[in-house]
C-alpha positions in Angstrom: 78.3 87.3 70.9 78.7 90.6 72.3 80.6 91.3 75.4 80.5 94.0 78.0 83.4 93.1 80.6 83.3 95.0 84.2 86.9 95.1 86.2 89.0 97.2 87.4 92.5 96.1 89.2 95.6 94.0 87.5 93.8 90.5 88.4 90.9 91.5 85.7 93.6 92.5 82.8 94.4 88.4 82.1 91.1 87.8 81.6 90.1 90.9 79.1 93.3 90.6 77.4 92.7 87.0 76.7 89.3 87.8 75.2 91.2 90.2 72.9 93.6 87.8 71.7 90.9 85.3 70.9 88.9 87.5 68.9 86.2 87.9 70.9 83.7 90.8 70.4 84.1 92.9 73.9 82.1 95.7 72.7 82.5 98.2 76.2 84.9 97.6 79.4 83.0 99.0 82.5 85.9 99.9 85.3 85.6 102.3 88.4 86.1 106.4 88.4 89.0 107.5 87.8 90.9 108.2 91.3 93.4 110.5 92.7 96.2 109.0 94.7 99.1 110.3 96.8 99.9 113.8 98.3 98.7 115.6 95.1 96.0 113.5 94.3 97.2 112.8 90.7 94.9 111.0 88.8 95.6 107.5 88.2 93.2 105.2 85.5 93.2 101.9 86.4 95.0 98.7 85.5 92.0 97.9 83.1 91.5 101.3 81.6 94.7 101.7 80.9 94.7 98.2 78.8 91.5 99.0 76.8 92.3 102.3 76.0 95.5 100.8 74.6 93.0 98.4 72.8 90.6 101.4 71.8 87.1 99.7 73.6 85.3 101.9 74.6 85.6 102.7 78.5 82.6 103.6 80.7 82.8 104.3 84.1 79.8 105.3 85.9 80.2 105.9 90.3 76.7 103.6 89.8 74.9 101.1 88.0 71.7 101.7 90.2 70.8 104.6 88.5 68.1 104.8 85.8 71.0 106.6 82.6 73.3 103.9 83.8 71.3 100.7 83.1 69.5 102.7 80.1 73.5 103.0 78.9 73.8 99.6 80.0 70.9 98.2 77.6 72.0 100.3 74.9 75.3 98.7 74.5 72.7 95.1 73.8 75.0 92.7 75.9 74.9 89.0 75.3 77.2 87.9 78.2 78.7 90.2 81.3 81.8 89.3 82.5 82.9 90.8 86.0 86.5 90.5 87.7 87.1 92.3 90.5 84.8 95.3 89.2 84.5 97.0 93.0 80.9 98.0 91.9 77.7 96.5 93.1 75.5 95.1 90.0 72.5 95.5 91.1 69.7 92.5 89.3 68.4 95.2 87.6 71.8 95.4 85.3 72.4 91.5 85.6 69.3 90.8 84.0 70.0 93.1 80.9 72.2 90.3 79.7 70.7 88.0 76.8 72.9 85.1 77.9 74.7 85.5 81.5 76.3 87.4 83.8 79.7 85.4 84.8 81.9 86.3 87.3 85.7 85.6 88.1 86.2 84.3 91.7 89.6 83.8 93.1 88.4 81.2 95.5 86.8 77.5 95.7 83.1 78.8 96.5 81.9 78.3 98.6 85.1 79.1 101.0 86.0 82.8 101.0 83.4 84.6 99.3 84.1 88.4 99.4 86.6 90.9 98.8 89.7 89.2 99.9 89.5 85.4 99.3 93.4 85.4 98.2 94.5 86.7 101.5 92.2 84.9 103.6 93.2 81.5 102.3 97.0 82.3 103.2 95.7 83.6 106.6 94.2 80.5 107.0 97.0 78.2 106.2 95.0 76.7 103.9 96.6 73.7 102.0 94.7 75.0 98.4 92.6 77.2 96.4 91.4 78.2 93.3 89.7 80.0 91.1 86.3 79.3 89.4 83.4 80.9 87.2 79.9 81.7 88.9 76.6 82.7 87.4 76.0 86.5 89.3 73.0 87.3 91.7 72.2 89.9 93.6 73.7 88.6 96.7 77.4 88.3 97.5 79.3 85.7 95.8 76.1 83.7 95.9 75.5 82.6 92.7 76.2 78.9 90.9 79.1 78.1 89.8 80.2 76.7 86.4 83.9 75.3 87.0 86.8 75.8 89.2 89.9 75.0 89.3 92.4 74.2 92.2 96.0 74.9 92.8 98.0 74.1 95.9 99.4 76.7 98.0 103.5 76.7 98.3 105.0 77.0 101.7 106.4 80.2 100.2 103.5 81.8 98.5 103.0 85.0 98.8 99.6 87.1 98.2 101.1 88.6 95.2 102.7 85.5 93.8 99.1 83.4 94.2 97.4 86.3 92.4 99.5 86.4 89.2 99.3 82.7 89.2 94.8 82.8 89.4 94.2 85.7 87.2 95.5 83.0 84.7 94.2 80.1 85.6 90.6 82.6 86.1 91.6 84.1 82.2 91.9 80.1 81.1 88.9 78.8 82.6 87.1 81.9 81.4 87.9 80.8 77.8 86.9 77.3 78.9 83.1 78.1 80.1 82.9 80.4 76.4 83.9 77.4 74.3 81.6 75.1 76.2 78.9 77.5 76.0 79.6 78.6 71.9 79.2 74.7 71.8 76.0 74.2 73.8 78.1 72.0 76.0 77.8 74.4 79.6 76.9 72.3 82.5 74.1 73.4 84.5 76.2 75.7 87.3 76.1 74.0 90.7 74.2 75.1 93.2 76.8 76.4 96.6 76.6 74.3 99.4 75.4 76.9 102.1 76.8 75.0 105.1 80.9 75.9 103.4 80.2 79.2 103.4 83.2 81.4 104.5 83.4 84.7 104.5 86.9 87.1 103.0 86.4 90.0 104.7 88.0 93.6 103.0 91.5 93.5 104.6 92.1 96.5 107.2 95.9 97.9 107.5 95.6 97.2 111.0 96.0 93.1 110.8 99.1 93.6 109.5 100.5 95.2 112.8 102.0 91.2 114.5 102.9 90.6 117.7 105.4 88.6 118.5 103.6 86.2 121.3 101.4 85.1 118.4 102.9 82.0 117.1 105.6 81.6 114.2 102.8 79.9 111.7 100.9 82.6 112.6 103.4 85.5 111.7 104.9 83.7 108.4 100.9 83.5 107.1 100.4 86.8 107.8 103.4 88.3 106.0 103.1 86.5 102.9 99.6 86.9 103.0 100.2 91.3 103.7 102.7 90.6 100.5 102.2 93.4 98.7 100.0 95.5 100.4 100.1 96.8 103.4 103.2 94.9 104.4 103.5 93.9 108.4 105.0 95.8 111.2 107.3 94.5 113.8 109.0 96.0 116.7 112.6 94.6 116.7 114.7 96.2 119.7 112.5 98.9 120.1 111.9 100.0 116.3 109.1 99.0 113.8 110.2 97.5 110.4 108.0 95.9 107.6 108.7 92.0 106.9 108.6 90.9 103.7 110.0 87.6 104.0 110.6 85.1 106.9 110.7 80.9 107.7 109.8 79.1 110.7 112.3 77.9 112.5 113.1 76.1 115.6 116.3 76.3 117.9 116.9 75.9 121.6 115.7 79.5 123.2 115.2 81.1 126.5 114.8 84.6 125.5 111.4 86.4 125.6 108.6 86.4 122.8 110.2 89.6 120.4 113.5 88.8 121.8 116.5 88.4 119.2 117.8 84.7 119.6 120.2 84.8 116.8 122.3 87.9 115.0 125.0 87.7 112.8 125.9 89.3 109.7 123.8 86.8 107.4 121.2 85.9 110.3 118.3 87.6 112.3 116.4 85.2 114.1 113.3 86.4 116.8 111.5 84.6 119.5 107.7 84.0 118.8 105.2 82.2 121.1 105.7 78.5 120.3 109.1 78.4 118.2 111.5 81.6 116.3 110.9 83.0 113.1 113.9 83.8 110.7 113.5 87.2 108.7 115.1 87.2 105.3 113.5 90.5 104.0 113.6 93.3 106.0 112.7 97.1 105.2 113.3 100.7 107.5 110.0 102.8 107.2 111.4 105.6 104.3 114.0 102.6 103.0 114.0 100.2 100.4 113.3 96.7 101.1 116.5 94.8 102.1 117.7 91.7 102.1 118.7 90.4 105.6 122.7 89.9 104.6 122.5 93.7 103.9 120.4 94.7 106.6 122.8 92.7 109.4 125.5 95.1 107.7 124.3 98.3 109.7 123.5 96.5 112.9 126.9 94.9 114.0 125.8 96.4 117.5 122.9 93.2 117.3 125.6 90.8 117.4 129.1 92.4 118.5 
């Protein structure tokens, strides 16, 4: 069976390197252009590039797949499965259909909830209880198409978007493997259809929902920074100067201070008033600093609390 896999961040390297490691024939890896990043726009390949390169497939890595050269390079390459994970590129049906077998797709999300760009995010946003990860046959439309299996995992009170991603670009590499042994069997299930009426949608994450304010509630502000965990990171105003939060716990003490109002300081302890109860920062980090714990951060501010 020959396989042309499509990604392009770190959450598509499980799954490619797991085909690798089980012998199977991955004949091309499709990722995006190669970007330049920071003040001198150095270019940077990406996560998946840099992993098949190290495995010598061949890379391609067209700004398209609508054009006519790209799906003639496409059909070329005689594909009997597509995989996509986090590709970035529209495929239009044109290119799905050039597939003998299927076009699968990696979805960090129980479809129907949280189709689209950000569904890891979204579900911490939400303060949702769990998600998952599953496989879906690809149409044209968004995050559409029938879905094979998923798989669930409950969301710790702690998780963190980065810690929920490194834990589904496994369990999406595993249950990957799972729908290609079912299938090298002739043991696939007929994907099931999405239920329209559970559709919601993870829309791109914009740097400015990770600004908080504080008269939103503690619940509120704790999903928000572990779901901003890593990128972009949320801003606070404490006594008059932003700071990013990486970590923080609801908490609830007696208070009659402001919303955004320190009611605790101490050297190991930096507690702030939110709508509805106080929210206790234990990762803390200047703009131009490192990150910080809060034991080091209380250090420098002595005037807080003496």
């Amino acid at each position: 069976m020959r396989i042309v896999f499509c990604g392009t961040p770190e959450f598509a390297v499980e799954p490619l390197k797991q085909l690798i490691n089980n012998q199977y024939n991955v004949v091309a890896v499709y990722t995006q252009p190669d970007r330049g990043v920071g003040r001198g726009r150095k270019i940077q390949y990406s996560a998946v590039k840099q992993y098949a390169q190290e495995q010598n497939i061949a890379v391609i890595q067209p700004k398209s797949l609508k054009t006519t050269d790209a799906l003639t390079e496409l059909k070329a390459l005689k594909p009997d499965l597509l995989v996509v994970v986090a590709y970035g590129l529209i495929l239009p049906q044109a290119a799905l259909n050039i597939a003998t077998i299927s076009c699968w797709n990696i979805h960090a999300s129980l479809l129907p909830r949280w189709r689209g760009a950000a569904p890891i995010a979204r579900a911490l946003l939400a303060g949702d209880k769990t998600t998952g990860v599953g496989i879906m046959q690809m149409q044209a439309g968004l995050d559409t198409g029938p879905v094979y299996i998923q798989h669930e995992c409950t969301l710790a009170n702690d998780e963190t978007a980065q810690k929920l991603h490194d834990k589904l670009t496994i369990m999406g590499a595993s249950a990957l493997l799972e729908c290609i042994n079912l299938l090298e069997k002739d043991l696939l299930p007929e994907p099931m259809i999405q239920d329209i009426n559970q559709v919601t949608y993870a829309h791109k994450l914009e740097k400015s929902e990770a600004n908080i304010s504080w008269d939103e509630t503690a619940q509120q502000i704790d999903r928000k920074i572990r779901a901003f965990n890593p990128w972009p990171g949320v801003v606070a105003s404490i006594a008059g100067d932003n700071y990013k939060l990486w970590q923080a716990q609801v908490v609830s003490i007696p208070s009659n201070v402001k919303d955004g109002e320190i009611v605790k300081a101490d050297k190991n302890t930096l507690i702030i008033q939110c709508n509805n109860s106080q929210l206790q920062i234990d990762s803390i980090q200047k703009p131009g600093k490192n990150r910080m714990n809060i034991q080091q951060f209380m250090q420098a501010k002595t005037s807080w609390y003496k």
